[in-house]
LOTOR-290088 format. One record per residue: residue number from 0; residue in one letter; chain; x, y negated, z negated of N, C-alpha, C, CB in turn. Coordinates in nm, 3 decimals, decimal comma. Last residue first. Glycine has a CB too. Example, Ala and Ser with C-alpha at 12.3 -4.5 7.8 and 13.67 -1.06 7.14 Angstrom:
[node 1 "S" "A" [1,285 0,225 -0,708] [1,367 0,106 -0,714] [1,290 -0,003 -0,787] [1,408 0,060 -0,572]]
[node 0 "A" "A" [1,319 0,569 -0,780] [1,230 0,450 -0,780] [1,320 0,330 -0,780] [1,131 0,447 -0,905]]
END
This chain:
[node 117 "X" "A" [-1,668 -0,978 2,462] [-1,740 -0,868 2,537] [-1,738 -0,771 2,385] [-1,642 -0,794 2,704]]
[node 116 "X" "A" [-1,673 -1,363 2,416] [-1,630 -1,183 2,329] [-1,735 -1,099 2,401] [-1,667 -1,161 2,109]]
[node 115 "X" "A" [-1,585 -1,661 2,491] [-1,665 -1,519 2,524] [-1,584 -1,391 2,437] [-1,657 -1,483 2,716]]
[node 114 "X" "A" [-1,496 -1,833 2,314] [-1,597 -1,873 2,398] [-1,671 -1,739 2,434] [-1,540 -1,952 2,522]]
[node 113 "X" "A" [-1,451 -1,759 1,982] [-1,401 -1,772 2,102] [-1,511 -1,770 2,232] [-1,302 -1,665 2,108]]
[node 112 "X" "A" [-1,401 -1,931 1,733] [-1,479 -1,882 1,774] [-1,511 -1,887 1,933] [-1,552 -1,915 1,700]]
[node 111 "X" "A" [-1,188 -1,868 1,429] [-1,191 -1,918 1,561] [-1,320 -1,841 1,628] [-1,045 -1,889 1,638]]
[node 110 "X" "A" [-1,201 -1,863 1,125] [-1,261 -1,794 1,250] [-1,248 -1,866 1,381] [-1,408 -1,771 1,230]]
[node 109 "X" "A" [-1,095 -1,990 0,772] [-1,171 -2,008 0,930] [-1,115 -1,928 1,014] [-1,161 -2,150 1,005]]
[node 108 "X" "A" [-1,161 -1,860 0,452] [-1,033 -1,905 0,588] [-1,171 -1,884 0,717] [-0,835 -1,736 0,617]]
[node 107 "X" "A" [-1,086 -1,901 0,095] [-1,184 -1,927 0,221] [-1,076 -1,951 0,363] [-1,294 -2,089 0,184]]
[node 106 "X" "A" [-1,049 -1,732 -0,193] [-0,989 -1,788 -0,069] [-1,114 -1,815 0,023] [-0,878 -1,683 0,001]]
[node 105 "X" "A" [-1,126 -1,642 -0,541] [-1,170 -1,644 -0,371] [-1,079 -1,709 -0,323] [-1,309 -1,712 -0,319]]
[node 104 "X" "A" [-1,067 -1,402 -0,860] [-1,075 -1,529 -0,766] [-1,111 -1,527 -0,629] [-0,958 -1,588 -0,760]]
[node 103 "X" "A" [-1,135 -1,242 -1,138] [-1,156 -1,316 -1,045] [-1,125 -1,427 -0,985] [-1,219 -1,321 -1,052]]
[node 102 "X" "A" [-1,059 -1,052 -1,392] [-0,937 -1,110 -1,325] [-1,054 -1,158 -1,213] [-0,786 -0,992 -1,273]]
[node 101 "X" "A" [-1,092 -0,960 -1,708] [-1,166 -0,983 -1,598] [-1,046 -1,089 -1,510] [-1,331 -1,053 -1,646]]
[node 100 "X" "A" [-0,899 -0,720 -1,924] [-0,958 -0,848 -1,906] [-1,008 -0,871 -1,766] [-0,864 -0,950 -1,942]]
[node 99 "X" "A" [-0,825 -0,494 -2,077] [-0,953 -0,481 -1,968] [-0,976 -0,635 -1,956] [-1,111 -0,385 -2,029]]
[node 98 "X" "A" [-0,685 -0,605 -2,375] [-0,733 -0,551 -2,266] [-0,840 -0,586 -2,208] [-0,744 -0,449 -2,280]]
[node 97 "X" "A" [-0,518 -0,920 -2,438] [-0,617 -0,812 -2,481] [-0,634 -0,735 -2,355] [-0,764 -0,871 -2,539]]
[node 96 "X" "A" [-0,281 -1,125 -2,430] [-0,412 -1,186 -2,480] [-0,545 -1,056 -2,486] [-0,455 -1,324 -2,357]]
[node 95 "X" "A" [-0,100 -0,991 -2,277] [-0,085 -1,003 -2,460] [-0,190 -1,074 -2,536] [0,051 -1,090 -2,511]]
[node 94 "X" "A" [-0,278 -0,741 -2,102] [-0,212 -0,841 -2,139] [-0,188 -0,886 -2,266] [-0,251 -0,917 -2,088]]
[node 93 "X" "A" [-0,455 -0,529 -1,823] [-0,404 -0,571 -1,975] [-0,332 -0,713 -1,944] [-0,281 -0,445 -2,053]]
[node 92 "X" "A" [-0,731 -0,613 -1,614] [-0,585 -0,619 -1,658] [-0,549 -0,614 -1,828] [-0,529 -0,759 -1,597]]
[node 91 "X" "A" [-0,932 -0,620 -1,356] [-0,915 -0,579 -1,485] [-0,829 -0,562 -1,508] [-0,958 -0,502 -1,527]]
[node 90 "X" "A" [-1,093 -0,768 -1,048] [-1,013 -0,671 -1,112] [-1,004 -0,663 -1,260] [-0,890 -0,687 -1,067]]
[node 89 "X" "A" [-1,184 -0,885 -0,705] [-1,176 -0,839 -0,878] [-1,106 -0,758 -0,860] [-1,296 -0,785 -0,971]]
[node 88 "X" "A" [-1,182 -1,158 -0,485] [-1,084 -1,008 -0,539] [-1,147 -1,028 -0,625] [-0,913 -0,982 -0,566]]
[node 87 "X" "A" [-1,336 -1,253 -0,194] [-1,339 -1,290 -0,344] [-1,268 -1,124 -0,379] [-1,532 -1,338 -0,423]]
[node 86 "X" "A" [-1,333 -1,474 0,078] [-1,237 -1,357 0,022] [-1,250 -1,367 -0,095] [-1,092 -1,354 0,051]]
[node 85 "X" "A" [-1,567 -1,626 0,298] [-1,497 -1,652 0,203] [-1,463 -1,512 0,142] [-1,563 -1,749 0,120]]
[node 84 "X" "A" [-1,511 -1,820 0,649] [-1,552 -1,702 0,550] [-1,521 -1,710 0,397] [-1,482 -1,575 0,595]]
[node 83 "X" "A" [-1,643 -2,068 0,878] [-1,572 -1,996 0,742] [-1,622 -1,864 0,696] [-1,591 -2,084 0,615]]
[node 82 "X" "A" [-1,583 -2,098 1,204] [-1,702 -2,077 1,086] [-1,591 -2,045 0,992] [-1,840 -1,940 1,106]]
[node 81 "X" "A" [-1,493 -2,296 1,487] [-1,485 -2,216 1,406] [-1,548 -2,191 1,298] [-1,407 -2,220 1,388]]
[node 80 "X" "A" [-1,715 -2,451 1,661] [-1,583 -2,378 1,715] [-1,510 -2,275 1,630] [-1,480 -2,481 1,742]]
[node 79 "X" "A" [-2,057 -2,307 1,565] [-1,945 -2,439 1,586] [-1,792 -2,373 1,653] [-1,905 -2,524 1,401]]
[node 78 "X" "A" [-2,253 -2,138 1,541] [-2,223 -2,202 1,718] [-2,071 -2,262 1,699] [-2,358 -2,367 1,782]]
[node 77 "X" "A" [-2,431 -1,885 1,440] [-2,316 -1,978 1,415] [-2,236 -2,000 1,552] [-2,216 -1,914 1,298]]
[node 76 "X" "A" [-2,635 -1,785 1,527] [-2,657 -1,892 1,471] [-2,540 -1,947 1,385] [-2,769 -1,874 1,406]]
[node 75 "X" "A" [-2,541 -1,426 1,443] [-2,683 -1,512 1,483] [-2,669 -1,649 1,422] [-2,834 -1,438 1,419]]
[node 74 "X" "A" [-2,150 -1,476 1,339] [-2,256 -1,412 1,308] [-2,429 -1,485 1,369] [-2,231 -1,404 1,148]]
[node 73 "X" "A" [-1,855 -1,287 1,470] [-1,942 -1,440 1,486] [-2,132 -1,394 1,430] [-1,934 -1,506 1,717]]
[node 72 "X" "A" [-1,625 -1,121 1,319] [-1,766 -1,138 1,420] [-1,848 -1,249 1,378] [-1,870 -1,005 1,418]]
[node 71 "X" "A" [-1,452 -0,961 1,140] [-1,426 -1,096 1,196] [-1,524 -1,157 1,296] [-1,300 -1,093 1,261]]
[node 70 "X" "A" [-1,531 -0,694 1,086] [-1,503 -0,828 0,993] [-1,498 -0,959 0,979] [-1,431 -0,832 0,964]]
[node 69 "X" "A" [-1,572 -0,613 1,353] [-1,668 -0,652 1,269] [-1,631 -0,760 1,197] [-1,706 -0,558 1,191]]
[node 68 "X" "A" [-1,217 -0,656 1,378] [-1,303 -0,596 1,466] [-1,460 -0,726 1,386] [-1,305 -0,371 1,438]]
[node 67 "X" "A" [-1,068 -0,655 1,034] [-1,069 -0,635 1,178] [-1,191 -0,636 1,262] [-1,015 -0,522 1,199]]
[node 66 "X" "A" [-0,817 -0,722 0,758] [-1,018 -0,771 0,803] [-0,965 -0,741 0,971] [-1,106 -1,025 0,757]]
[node 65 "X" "A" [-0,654 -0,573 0,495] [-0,686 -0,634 0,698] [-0,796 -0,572 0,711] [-0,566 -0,575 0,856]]
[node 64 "X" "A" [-0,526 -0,712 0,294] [-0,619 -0,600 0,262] [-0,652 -0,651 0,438] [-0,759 -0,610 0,100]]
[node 63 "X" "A" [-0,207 -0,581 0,045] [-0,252 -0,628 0,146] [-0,386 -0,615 0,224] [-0,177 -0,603 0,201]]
[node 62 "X" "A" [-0,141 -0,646 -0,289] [-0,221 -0,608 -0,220] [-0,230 -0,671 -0,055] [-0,322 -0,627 -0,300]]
[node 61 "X" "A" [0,057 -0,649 -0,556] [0,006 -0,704 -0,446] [-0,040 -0,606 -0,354] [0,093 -0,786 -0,389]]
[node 60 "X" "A" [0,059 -0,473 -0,814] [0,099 -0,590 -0,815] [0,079 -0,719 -0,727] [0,193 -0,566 -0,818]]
[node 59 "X" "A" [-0,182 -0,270 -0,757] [-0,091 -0,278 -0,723] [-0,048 -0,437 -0,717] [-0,093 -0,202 -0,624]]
[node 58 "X" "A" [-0,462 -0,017 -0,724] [-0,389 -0,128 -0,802] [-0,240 -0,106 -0,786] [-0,428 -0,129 -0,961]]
[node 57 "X" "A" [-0,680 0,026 -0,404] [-0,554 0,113 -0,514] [-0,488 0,008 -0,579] [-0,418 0,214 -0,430]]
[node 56 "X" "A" [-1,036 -0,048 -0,378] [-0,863 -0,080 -0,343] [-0,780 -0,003 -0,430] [-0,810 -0,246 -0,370]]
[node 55 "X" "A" [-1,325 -0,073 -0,276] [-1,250 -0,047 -0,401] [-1,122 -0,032 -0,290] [-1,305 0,101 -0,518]]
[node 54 "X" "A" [-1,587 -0,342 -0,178] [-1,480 -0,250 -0,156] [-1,381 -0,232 -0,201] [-1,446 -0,250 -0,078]]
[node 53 "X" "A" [-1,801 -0,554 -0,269] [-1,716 -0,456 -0,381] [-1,591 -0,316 -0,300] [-1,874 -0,353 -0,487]]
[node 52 "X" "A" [-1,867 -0,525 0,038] [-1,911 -0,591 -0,091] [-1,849 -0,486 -0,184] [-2,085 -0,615 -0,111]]
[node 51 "X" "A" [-1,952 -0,555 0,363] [-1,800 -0,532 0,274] [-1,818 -0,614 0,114] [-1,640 -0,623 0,379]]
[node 50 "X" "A" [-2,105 -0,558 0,531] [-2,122 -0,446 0,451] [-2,010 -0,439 0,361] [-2,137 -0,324 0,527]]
[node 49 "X" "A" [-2,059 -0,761 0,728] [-2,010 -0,611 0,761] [-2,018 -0,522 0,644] [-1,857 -0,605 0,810]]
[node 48 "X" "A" [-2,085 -0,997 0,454] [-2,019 -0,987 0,636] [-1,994 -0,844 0,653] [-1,845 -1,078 0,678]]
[node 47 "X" "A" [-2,324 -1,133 0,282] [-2,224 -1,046 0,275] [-2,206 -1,013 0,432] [-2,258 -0,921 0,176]]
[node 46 "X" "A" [-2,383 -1,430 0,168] [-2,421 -1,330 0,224] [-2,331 -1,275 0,310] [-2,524 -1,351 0,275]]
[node 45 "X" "A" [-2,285 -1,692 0,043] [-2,291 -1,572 -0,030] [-2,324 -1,447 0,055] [-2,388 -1,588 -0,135]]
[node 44 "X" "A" [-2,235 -1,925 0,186] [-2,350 -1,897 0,104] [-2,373 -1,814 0,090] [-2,439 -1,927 0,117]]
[node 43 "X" "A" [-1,998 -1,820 0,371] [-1,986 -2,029 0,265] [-2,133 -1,957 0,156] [-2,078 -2,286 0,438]]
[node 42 "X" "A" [-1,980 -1,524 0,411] [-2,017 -1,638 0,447] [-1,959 -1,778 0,341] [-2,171 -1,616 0,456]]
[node 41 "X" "A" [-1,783 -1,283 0,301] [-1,864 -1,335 0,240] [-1,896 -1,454 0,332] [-1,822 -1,354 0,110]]
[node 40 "X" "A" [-1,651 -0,982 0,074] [-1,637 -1,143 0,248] [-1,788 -1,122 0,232] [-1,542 -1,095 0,495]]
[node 39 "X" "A" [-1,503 -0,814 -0,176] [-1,598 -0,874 -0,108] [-1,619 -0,994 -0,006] [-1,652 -0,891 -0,183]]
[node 38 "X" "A" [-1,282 -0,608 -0,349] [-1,329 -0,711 -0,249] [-1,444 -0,715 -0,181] [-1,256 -0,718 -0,162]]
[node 37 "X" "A" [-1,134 -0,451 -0,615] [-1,257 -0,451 -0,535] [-1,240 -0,610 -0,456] [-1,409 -0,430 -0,646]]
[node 36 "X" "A" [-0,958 -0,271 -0,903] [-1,002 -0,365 -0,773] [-1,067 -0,338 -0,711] [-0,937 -0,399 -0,691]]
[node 35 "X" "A" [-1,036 -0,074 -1,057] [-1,091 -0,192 -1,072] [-1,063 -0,227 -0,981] [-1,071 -0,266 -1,161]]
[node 34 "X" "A" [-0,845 0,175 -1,097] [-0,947 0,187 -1,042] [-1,098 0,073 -1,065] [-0,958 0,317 -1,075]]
[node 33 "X" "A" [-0,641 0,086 -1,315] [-0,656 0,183 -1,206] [-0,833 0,152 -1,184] [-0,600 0,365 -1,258]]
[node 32 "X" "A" [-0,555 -0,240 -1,412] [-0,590 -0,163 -1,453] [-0,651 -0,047 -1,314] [-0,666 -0,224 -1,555]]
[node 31 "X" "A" [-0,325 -0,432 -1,167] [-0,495 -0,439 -1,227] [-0,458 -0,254 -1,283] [-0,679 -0,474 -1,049]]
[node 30 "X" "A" [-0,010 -0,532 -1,251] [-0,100 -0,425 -1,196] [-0,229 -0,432 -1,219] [-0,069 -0,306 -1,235]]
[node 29 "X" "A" [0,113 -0,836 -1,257] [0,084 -0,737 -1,305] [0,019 -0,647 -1,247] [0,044 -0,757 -1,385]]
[node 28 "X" "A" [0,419 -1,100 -1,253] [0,351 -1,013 -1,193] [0,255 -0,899 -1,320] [0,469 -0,941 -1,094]]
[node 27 "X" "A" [0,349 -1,386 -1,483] [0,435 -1,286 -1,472] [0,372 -1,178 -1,376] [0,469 -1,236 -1,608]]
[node 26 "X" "A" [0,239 -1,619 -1,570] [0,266 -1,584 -1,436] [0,348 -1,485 -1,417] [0,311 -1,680 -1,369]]
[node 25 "X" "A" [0,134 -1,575 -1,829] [0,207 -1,655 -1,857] [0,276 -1,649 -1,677] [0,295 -1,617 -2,005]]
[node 24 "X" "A" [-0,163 -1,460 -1,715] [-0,141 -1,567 -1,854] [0,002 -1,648 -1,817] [-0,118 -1,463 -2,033]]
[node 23 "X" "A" [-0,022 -1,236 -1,480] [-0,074 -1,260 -1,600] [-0,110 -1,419 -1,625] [0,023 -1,205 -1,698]]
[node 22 "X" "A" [-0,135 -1,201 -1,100] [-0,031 -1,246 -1,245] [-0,070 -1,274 -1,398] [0,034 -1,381 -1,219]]
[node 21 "X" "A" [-0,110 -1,008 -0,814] [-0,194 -1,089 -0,969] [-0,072 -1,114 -1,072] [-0,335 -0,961 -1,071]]
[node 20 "X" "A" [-0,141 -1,117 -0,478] [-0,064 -1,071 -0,540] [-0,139 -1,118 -0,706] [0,083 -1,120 -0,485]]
[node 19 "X" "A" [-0,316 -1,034 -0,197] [-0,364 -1,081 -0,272] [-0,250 -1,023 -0,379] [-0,507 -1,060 -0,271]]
[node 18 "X" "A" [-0,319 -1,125 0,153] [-0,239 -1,027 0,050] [-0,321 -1,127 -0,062] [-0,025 -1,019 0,051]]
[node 17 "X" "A" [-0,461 -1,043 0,457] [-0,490 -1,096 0,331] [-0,419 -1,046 0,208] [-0,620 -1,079 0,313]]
[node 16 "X" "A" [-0,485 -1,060 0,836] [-0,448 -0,948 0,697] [-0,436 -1,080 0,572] [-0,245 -0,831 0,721]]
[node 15 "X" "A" [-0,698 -0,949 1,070] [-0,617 -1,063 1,025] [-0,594 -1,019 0,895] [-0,681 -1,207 1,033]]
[node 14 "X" "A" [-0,782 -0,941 1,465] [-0,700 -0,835 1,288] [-0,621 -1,013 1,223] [-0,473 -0,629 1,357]]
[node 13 "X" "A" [-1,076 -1,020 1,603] [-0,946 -0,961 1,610] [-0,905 -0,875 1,511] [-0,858 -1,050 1,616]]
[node 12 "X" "A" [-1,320 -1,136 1,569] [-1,315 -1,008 1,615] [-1,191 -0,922 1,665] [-1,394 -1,014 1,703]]
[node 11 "X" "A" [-1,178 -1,498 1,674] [-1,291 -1,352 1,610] [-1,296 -1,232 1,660] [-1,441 -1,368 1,621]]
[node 10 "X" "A" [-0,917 -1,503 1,422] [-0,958 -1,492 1,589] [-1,067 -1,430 1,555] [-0,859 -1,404 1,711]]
[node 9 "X" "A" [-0,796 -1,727 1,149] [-0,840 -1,580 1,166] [-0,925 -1,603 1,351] [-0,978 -1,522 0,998]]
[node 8 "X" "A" [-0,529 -1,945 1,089] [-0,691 -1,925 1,120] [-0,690 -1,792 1,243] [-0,774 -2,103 1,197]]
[node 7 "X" "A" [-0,376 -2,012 0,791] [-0,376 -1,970 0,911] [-0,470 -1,915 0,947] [-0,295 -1,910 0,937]]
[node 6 "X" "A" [-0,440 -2,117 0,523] [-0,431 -2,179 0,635] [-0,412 -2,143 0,782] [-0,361 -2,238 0,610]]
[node 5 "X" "A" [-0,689 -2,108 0,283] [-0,572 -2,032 0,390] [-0,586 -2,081 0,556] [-0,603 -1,841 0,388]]
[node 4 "X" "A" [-0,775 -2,266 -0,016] [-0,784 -2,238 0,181] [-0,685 -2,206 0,216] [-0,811 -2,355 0,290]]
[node 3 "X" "A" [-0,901 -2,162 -0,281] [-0,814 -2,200 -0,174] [-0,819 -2,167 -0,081] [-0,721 -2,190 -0,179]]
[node 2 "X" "A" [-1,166 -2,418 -0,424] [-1,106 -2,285 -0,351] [-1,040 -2,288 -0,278] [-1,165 -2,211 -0,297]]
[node 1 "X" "A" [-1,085 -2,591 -0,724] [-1,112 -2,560 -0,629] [-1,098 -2,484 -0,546] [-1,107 -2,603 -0,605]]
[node 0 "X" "A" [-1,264 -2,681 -1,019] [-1,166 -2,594 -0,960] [-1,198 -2,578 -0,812] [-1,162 -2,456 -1,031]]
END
């Protein structure tokens, strides 16, 4: 399986927004169960960007979630023109296959990395 890439590329240390919409089993929109969503950013190798690990969200068929400022910061020892990040959602859902089911997935999107940032 592979991760999807979003294609429009994030500025560093700007605003860049992330909808995340869920669907059942058969693709039908659904709500995560109350008080389960959560997000986490993330480098290519797991280590967490600005402290943003499991940050809880209000459930809702779709979600918009804007990475700003920090979020988007070039991190010690990343030189290239642009770096990746990676966007992982949870959550928990009914359905006709059972409750509380586990809903995970990621996105990965590139950073422009701008010559000078004051």
């Amino acid at each position: 399986m592979s991760i999807t890439t979003l294609t429009t590329e994030a500025t560093e240390e700007s605003t860049y927004a992330i909808t995340a919409s869920f669907t059942d089993e058969n693709g039908n929109a659904v709500i995560p169960n109350a008080d389960t969503v959560t997000w986490t950013l993330t480098d290519t190798e797991g280590t967490v960007i600005n402290s943003r690990e499991k940050e809880a969200v209000a459930s809702a068929s779709s979600i918009e979630i804007v990475l700003t400022g920090d979020d988007l910061s070039i991190q010690s020892g990343e030189t290239s023109k642009t770096v990746k990040r990676r966007f992982l959602i949870e959550a928990r859902f009914d359905s006709d296959l059972g409750s509380d089911l586990y809903l995970k997935d990621e996105c990965e999107f590139a950073i422009r990395n701008l010559a000078y940032v004051s």
